[in-house]
N, C-alpha and C positions, 0 to 999 in steps of 0.2 A: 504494500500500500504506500505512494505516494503524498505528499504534502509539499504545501506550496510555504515559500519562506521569502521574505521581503523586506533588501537590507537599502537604505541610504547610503552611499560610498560615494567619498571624494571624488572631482573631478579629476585627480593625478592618479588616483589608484583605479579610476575608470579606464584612465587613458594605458595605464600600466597594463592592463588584462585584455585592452583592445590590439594592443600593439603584440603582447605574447600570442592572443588567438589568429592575427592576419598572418604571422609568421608559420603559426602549426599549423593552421587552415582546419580551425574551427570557429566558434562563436565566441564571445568576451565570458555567457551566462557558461557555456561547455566548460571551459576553462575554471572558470572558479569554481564550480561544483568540482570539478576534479579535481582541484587542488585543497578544499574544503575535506572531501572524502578522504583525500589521502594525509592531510595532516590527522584527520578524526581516527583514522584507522593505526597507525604510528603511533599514536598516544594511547588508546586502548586495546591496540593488542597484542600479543609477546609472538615475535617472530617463531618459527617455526626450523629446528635444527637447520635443514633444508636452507629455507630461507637466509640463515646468518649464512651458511657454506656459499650463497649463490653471492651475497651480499661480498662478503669476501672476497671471493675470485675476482668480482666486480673492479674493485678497487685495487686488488693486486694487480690487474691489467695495467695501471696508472704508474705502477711504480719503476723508478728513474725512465719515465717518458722523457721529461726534461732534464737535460746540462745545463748549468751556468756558465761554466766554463772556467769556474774556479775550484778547485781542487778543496777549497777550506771550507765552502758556501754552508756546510752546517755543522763548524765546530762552535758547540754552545758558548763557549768563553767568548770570540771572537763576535756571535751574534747579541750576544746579553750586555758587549763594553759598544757597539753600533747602537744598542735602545739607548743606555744609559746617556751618550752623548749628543741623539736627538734628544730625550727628553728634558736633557738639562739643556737643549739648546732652545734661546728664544726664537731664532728663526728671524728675525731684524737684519739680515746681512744683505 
């Protein structure tokens, strides 16, 4: 059984779900229901062995897709003295 639900939404996040659905080549209403659904579903439900194993794979596909091209690009020391001297910097330069 069906039911009908009726939100107010910003003219930016209208334009946001217009612009995601001309790209997939669906509708703006398609797109939020499905993205609705699937945040709904994610939060109430506990994946399925299955599921984490496929999830998994998923994102091991990802891993070193990209170079930097620097050999050091995630020694933790090197990357935590790079925050520290943005955040102490005012950025004024």
């Amino acid at each position: 059984m069906s039911k009908s639900l009726t939100y107010e939404i910003s003219d930016e996040l209208l334009q946001a779900f217009q612009q995601m659905a001309a790209k997939s080549g669906t509708s703006p209403e398609a797109l939020a229901l499905e993205w609705l659904a699937r945040r709904t579903a994610i939060k109430n439900r506990q994946l399925t062995e299955g599921e984490k194993k496929a999830a998994r794979e998923q994102l091991k596909r990802h891993a070193g897709a990209v170079d930097s091209g620097d050999p050091r690009s995630a020694d933790n020391e090197r990357i935590d003295a790079d925050l520290a001297r943005e955040y102490a910097s005012t950025h004024d330069e």
